[in-house]
C-alpha positions in Angstrom: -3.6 -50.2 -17.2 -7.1 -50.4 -17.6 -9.7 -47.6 -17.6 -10.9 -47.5 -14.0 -7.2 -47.1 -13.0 -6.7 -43.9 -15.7 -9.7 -42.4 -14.1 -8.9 -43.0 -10.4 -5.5 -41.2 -11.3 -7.1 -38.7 -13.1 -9.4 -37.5 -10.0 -6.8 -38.0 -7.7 -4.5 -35.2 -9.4 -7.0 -32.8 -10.8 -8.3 -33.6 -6.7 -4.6 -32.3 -5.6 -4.6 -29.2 -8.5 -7.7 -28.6 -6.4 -6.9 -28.0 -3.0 -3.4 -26.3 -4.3 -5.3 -23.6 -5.9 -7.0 -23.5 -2.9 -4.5 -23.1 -0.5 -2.9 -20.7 -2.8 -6.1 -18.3 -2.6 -6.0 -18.7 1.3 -2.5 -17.5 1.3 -3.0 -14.8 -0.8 -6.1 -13.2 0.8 -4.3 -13.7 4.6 -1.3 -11.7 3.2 -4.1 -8.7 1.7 -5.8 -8.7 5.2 -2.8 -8.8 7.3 -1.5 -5.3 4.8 -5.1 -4.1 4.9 -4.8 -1.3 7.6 -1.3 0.0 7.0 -2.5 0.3 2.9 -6.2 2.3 4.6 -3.5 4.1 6.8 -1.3 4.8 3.1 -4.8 5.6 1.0 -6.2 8.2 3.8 -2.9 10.3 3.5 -2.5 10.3 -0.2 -6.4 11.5 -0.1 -5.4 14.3 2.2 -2.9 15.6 -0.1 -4.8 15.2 -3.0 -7.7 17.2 -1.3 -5.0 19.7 -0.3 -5.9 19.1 3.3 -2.4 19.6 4.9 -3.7 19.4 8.7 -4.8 15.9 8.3 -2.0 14.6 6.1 0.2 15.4 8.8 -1.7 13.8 11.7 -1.6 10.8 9.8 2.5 11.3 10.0 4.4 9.5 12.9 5.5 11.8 15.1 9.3 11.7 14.1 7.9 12.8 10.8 6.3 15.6 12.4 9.3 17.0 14.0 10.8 16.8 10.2 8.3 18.8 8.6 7.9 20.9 11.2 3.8 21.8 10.9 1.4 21.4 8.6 2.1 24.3 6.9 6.0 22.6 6.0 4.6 19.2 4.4 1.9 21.8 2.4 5.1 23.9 1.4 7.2 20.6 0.5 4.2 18.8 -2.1 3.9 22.4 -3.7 7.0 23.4 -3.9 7.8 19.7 -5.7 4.4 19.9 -7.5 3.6 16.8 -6.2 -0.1 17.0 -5.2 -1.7 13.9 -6.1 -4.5 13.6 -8.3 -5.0 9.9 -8.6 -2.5 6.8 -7.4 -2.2 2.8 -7.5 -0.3 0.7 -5.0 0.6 -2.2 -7.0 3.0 -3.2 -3.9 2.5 -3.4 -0.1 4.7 -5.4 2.1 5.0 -5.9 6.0 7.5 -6.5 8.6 7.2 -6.9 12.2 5.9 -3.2 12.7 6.8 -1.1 9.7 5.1 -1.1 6.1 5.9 0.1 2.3 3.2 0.7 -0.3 4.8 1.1 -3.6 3.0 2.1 -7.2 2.4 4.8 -9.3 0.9 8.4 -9.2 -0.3 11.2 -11.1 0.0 14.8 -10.2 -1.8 18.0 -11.1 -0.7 18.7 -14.2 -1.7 15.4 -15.1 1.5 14.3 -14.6 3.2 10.4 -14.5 4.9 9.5 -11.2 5.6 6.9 -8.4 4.6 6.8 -4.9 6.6 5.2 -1.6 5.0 5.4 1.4 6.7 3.7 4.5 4.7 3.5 7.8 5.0 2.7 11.2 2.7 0.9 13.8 2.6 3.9 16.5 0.4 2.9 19.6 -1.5 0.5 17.5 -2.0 3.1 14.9 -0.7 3.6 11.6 0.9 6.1 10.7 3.2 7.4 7.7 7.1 7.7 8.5 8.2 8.9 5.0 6.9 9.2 1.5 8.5 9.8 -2.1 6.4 11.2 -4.8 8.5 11.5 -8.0 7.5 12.5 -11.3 8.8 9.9 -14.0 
């Protein structure tokens, strides 16, 4: 084979590593969009806790998880009484399916404490809102 041929091949696949990287980055940033507002939905509750603002953590809840806590004074009473008030957090996971959402990662509490967050959420009238959470310390 003679040289033109090596380098015709040679473009041709460093051409295809191309576009696959590509199409890879494509894929990647349409899956981060489409997760976007369910993970600003996830990131404006753990805020509220963390600011110890009770009244807006729980209108950021669906309203099944309302009925559960019972007021905002019941999800206050529930991330004391587990001394579970974040101070800072990381979702290193956040998945989608048809109309309900998970952000998994990692937390830490007052205290300075190591744990891991789950927050699951639900598309209610176009809105997202959290349906249930797990904050444990490790």
């Amino acid at each position: 084979m003679n040289k033109k041929w090596l380098l015709i091949i040679g473009g041709a696949i460093l051409g295809l590593c191309f576009l696959c990287v590509c199409l890879i980055g494509v894929a990647v940033a349409l899956g981060f969009g489409a997760t976007q507002p369910a993970a600003t939905a996830g990131e404006n509750f753990m805020t509220a806790l963390k600011n110890g603002d009770a009244a807006a953590a729980y209108n950021l809840c669906t309203p099944a998880l309302q009925r559960e806590l019972g007021s905002a004074q019941g999800l206050d009473t529930r991330i004391k009484n587990g001394r579970v008030q974040p101070t800072a957090w990381s979702f290193s996971s956040r998945n989608i399916e048809n109309d309900t959402g998970q952000l998994d990662g990692t937390v830490t509490f007052t205290g300075n404490r190591e744990g891991t967050v789950r927050l699951v959420l639900e598309q209610v009238g176009g809105t997202w809102k959290v349906s249930g959470f797990n904050l444990r310390e490790k």
